[in-house]
C-alpha positions as CSV (number, residue, x, y, z in Angstrom):
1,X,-56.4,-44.7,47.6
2,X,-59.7,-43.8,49.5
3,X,-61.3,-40.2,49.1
4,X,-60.6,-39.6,52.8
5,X,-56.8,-40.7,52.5
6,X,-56.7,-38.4,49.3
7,X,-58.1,-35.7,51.1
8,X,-55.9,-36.1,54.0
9,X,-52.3,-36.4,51.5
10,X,-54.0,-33.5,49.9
11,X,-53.9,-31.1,52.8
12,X,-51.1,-32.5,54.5
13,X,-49.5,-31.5,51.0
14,X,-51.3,-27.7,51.6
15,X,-50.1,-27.1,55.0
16,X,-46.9,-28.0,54.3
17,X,-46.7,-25.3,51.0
18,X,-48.8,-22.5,53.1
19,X,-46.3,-23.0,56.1
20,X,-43.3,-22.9,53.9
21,X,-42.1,-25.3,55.9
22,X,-41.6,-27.5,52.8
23,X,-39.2,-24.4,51.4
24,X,-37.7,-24.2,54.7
25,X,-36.2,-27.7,54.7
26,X,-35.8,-28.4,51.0
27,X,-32.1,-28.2,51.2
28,X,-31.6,-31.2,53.7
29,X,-34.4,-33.3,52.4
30,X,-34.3,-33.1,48.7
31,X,-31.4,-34.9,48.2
32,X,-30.0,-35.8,44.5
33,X,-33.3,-35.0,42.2
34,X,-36.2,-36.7,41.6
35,X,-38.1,-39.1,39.3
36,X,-41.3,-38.5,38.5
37,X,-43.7,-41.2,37.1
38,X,-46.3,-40.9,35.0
39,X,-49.1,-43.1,32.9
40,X,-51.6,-41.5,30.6
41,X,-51.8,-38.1,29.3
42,X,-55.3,-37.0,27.7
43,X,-56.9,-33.8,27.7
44,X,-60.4,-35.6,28.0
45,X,-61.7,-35.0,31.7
46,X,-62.5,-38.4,34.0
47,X,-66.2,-39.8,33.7
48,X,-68.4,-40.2,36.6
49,X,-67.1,-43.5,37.0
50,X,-63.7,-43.5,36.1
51,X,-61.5,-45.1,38.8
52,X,-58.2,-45.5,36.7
53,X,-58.3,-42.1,36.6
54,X,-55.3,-41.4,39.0
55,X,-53.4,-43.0,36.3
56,X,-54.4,-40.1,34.0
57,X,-53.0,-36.1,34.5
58,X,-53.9,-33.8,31.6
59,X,-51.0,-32.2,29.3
60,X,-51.9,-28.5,30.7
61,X,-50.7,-30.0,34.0
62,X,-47.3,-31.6,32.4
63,X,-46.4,-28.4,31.3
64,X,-46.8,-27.4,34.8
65,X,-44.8,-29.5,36.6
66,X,-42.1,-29.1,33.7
67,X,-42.5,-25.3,34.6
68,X,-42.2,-25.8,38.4
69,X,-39.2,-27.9,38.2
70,X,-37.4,-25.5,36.2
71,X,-38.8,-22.4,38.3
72,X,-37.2,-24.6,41.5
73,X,-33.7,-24.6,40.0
74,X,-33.7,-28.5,39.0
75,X,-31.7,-29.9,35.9
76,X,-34.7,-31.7,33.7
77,X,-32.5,-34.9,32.3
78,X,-32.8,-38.3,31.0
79,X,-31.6,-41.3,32.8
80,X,-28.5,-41.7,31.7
81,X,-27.5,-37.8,32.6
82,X,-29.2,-38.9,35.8
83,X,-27.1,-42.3,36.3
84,X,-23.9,-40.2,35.2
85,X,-25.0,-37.5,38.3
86,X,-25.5,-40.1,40.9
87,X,-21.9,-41.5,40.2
88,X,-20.3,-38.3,40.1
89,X,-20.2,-36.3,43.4
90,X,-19.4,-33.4,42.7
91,X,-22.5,-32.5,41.0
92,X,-24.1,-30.2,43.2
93,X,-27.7,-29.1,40.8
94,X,-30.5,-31.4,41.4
95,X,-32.3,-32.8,39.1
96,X,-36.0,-34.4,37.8
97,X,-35.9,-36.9,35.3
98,X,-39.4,-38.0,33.9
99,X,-40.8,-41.2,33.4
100,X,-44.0,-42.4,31.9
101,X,-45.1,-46.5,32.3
102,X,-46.5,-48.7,29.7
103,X,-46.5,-46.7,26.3
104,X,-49.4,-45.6,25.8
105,X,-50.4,-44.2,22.6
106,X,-51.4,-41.2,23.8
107,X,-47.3,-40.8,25.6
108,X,-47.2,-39.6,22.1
109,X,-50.3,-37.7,21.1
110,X,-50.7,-35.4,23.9
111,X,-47.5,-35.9,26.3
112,X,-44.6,-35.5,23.6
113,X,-45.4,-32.0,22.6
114,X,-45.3,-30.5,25.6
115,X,-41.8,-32.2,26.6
116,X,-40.7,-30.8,23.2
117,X,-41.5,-27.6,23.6
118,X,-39.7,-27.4,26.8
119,X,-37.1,-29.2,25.5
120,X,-37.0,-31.9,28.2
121,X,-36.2,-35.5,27.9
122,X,-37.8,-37.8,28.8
123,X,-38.6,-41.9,29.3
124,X,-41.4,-44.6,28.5
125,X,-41.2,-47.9,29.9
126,X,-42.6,-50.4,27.4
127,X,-43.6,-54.2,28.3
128,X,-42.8,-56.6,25.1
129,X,-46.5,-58.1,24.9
130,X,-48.1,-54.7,25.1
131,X,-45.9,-53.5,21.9
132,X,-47.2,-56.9,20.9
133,X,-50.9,-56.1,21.0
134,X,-51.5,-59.2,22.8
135,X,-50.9,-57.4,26.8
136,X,-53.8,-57.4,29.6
137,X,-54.2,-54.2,30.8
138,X,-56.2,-55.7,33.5
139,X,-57.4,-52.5,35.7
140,X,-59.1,-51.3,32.6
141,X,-60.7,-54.4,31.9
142,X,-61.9,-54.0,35.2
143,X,-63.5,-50.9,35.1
144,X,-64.9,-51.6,32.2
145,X,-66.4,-54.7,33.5
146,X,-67.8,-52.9,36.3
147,X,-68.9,-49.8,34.0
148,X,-71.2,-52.3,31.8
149,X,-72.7,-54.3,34.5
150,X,-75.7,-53.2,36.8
151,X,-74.7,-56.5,39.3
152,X,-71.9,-59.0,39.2
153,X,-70.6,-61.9,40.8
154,X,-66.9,-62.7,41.8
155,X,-65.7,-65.7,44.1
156,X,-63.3,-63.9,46.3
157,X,-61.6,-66.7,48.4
158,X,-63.6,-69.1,47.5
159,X,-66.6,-67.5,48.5
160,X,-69.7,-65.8,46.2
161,X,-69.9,-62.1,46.1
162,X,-72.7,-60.4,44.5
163,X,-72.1,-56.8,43.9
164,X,-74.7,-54.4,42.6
165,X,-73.2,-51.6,40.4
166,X,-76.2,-49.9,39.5
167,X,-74.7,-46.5,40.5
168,X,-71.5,-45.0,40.3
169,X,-71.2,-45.0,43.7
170,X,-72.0,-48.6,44.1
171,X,-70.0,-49.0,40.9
172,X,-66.7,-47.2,42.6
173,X,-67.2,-49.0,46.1
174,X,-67.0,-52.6,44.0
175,X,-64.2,-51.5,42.0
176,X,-62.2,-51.4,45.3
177,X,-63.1,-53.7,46.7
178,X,-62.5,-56.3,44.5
179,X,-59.0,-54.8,43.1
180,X,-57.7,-54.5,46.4
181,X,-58.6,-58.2,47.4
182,X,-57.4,-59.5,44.2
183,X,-54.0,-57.8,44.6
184,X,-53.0,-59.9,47.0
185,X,-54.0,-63.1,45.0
186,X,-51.7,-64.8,42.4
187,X,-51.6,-62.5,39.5
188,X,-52.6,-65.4,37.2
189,X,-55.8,-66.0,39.7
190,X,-56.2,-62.4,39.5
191,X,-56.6,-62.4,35.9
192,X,-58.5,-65.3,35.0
193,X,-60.7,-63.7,37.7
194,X,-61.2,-60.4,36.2
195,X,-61.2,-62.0,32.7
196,X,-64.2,-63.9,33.7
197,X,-65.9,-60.9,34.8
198,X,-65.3,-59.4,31.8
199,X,-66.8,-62.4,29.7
200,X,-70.0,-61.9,32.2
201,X,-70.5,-58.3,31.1
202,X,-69.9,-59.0,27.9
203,X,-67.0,-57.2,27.5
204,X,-64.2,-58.6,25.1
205,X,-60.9,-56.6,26.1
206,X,-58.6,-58.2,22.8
207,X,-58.3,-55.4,21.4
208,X,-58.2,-53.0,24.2
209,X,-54.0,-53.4,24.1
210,X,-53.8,-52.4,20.2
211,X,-56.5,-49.8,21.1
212,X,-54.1,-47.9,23.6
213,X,-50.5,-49.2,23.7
214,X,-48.1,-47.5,20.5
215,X,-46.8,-51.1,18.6
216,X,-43.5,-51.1,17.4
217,X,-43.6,-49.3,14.3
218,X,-44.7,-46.7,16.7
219,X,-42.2,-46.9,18.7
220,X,-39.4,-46.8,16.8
221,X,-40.5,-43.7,15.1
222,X,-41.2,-42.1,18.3
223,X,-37.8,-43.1,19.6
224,X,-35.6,-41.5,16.4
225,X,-36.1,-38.4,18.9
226,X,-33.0,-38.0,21.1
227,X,-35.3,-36.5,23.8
228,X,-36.7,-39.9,24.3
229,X,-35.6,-42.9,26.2
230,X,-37.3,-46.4,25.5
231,X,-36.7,-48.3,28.7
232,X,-38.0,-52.3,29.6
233,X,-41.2,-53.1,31.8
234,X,-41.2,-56.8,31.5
235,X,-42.5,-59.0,29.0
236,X,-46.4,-59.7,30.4
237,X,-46.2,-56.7,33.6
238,X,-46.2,-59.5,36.5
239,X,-45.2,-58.2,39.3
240,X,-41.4,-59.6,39.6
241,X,-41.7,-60.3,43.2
242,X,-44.1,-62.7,43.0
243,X,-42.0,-65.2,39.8
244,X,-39.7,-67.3,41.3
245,X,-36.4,-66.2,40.3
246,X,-35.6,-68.1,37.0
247,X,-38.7,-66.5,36.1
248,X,-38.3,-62.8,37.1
249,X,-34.9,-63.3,35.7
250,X,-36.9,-64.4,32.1
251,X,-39.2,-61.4,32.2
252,X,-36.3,-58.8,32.7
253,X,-33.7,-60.2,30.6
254,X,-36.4,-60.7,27.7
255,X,-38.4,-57.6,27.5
256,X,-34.5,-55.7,27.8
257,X,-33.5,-58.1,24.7
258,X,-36.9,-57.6,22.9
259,X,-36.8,-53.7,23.0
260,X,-32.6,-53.8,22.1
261,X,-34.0,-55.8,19.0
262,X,-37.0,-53.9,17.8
263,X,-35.4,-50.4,18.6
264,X,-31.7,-51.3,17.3
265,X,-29.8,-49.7,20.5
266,X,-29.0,-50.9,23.4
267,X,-32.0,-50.6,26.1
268,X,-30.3,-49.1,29.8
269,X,-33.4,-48.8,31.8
270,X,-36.0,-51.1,33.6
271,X,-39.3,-50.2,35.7
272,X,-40.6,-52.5,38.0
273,X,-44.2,-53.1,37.4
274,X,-46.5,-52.3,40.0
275,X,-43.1,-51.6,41.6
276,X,-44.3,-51.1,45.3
277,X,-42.3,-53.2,48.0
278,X,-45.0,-56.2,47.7
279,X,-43.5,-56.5,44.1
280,X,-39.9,-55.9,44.2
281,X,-37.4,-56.1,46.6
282,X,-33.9,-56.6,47.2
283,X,-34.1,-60.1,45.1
284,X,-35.3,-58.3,41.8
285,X,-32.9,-55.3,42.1
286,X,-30.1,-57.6,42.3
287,X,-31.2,-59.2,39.1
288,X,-31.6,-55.6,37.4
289,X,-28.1,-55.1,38.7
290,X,-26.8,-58.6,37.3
291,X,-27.6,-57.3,34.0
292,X,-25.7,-54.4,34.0
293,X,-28.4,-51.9,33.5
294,X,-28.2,-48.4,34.3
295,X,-30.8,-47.8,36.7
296,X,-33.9,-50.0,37.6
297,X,-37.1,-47.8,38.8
298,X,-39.8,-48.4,41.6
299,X,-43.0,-46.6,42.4
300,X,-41.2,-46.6,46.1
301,X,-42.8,-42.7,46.8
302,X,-39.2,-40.6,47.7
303,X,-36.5,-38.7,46.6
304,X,-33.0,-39.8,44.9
305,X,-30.3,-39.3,47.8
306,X,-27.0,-39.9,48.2
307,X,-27.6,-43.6,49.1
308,X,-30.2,-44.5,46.7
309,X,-29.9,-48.2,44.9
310,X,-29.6,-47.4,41.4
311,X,-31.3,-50.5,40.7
312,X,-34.0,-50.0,43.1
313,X,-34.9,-46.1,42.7
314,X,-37.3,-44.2,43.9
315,X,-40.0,-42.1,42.1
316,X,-42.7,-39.7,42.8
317,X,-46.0,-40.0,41.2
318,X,-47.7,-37.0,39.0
319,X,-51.2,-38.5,38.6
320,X,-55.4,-36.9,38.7
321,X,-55.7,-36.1,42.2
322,X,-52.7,-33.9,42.7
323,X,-52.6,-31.9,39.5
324,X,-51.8,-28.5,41.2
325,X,-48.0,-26.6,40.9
326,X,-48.1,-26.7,45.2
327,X,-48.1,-30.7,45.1
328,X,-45.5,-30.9,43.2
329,X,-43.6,-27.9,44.5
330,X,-43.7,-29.9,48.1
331,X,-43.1,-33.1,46.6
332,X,-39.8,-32.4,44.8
333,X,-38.8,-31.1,48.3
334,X,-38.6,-34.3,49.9
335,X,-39.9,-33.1,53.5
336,X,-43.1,-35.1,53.5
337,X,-41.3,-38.5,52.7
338,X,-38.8,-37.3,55.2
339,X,-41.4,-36.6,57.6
340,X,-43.3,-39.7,56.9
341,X,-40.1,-41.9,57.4
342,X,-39.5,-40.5,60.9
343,X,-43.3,-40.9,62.1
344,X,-43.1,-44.7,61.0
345,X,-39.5,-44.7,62.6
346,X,-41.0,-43.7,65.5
347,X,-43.9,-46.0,65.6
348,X,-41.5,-49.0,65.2
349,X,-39.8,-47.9,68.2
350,X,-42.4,-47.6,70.3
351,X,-44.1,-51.1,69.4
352,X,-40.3,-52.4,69.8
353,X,-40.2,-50.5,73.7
354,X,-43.4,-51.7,74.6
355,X,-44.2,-55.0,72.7
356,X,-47.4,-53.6,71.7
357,X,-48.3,-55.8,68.7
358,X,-52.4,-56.5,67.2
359,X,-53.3,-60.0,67.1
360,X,-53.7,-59.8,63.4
361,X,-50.9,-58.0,62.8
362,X,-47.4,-59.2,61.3
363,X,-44.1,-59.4,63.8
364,X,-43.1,-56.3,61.9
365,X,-45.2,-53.0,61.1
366,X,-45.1,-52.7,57.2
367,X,-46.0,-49.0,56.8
368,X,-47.5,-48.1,53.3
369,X,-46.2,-44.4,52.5
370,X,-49.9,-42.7,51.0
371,X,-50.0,-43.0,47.7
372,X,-52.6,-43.5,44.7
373,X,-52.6,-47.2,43.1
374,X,-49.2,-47.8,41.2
375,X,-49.6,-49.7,37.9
């Protein structure tokens, strides 16, 4: 997400706490609960150049939004409590389940004491090769690429880019420029690419997995506490979507068997990676469904309602550019994805009344809801 689109969520986000219009309309729009999603928790601050760092919220600010939720009146619960709520209707309490993707070492280090001190449960979604030591966390890779490199070259469909990165400005601007092309590209392409930038910096990522991801012995320890939940994230994190089906089919199925193995209980919970409607979709839930799991998650930005896909849920990201109580205060509420919904409902409608369509557009507007990167 740009600065200015940051800037704008941000005090979109204001307004609507300063207004109390957010208050105001809480009880239509907030439906069930809400899921939050979360990556890395570290008490180090970003660098100057640091462009994961949405991905990274500090632990003073999980305690936070643990505190808000509870100071709203919402139920903090694990999955299953939350799967058990959205089949029974007469629950009437919402609630907030949180969610943390990857496994990252320091889930454990800096995250897990402050959800034990409040008592809360909580999930981390593990993909098999990252417990493995042999995952590619790709965005860091590049960034650190980027970070080592004064200038680099990238063929970006099929034709030579030369960035300079001297700066961290010119540094950030290359970053997204060449992450956002490549996510539309093949994920395979898109890591061979990035791998060879890597090998141009020389920067050898190998051990960057072991380096950040718990391994199993980890794992299992960290999972003998009933307050957490180990859920699946694939085997390699490709985005589902994009596998034909035999092959998304493999990647649930076996990083759901892998963790039932390591962790010696049965696993109930799957994440989509990247989990944005580019990659996965009605195909992929219907797979998570097959399976019998108890609720597949998305990085789809919205509340749980009534009418939620349990296999395709929604969550709400807590990541470094909204680390204040009022975000989260107004997120939880549900008006601004309710708001959003109706502005692109409306925009629809009038391209369908008027046939107004851009030459380079699609037949249909996809609308992005704004959001920071998902990984």
């Amino acid at each position: 997400m740009s600065s200015k689109s940051t800037f704008l969520m941000q005090s979109a986000l204001k307004a609507l706490h300063a207004t109390g219009l957010a208050a105001a309309f809480a009880p239509v729009a907030r439906g069930r609960g809400v899921i939050f999603t979360m990556h890395s928790v570290s008490p180090n601050p970003p660098a100057p150049f640091e462009p994961n760092r949405i991905l990274k919220i500090t632990p003073e600010f999980l305690d936070v939004a643990l505190t808000t939720a509870k100071r709203c009146g919402y139920d903090i619960v694990s999955l299953d409590e939350a799967a058990r709520r959205l089949d029974d209707k007469s629950e009437t309490r919402p609630f907030a389940c949180f969610t943390l993707d990857d496994g990252y070492r320091d889930n454990r280090d800096h995250a897990y004491p402050v959800f034990k001190r409040h008592n809360a449960p909580f999930a981390v979604y593990v993909p098999a090769a990252y417990a493995d030591g042999e995952g590619d966390l790709w965005w860091y890779v590049l960034e650190t690429a980027i970070a080592k490199a004064d200038r680099l070259h990238i063929d970006l469909d099929g034709r030579e880019r030369e960035f300079e990165t001297a700066t961290d400005e010119a540094k950030d601007r290359a970053f997204h420029e060449i992450y956002w092309h490549l996510r539309t590209r093949p994920e395979t392409e898109m890591r061979a690419k990035i791998a060879g930038l890597a090998a141009a910096a020389g920067y050898d990522p190998s051990s960057l997995c072991r380096d950040l991801i718990m391994d199993w012995d980890e794992l299992r320890a960290f999972a003998a506490d009933p307050l957490v939940t180990i859920g699946a994230h694939t085997c390699r994190h490709f985005a589902i979507a994009g596998l034909p089906e035999d092959e998304a089919r493999a990647e649930i199925t076996g990083s759901v068997a892998r963790i039932e193995r390591e962790l010696g209980r049965p696993c109930r919970h799957f994440s989509f990676p990247y989990g944005d409607a580019t990659t996965a979709g009605p195909r992929d839930f219907a797979i998570a469904r097959s399976l019998g799991l108890q609720t597949a998650v998305t990085t789809h930005k919205n509340v749980v309602r009534a009418g939620s896909d349990r296999h395709g849920l929604p969550r709400i990201s807590l990541n470094g550019e909204y680390q204040e109580a009022r975000y989260v205060e107004v997120m939880m509420t549900g008006v601004p994805f309710a708001l959003f919904d109706t502005a692109a409902a409306a925009i629809r409608g009038v391209k369908r009344l008027f046939g107004v369509r851009r030459p380079d557009a699609p037949a249909s507007l996809a609308i992005t809801r704004p959001g920071a990167a998902s990984i």
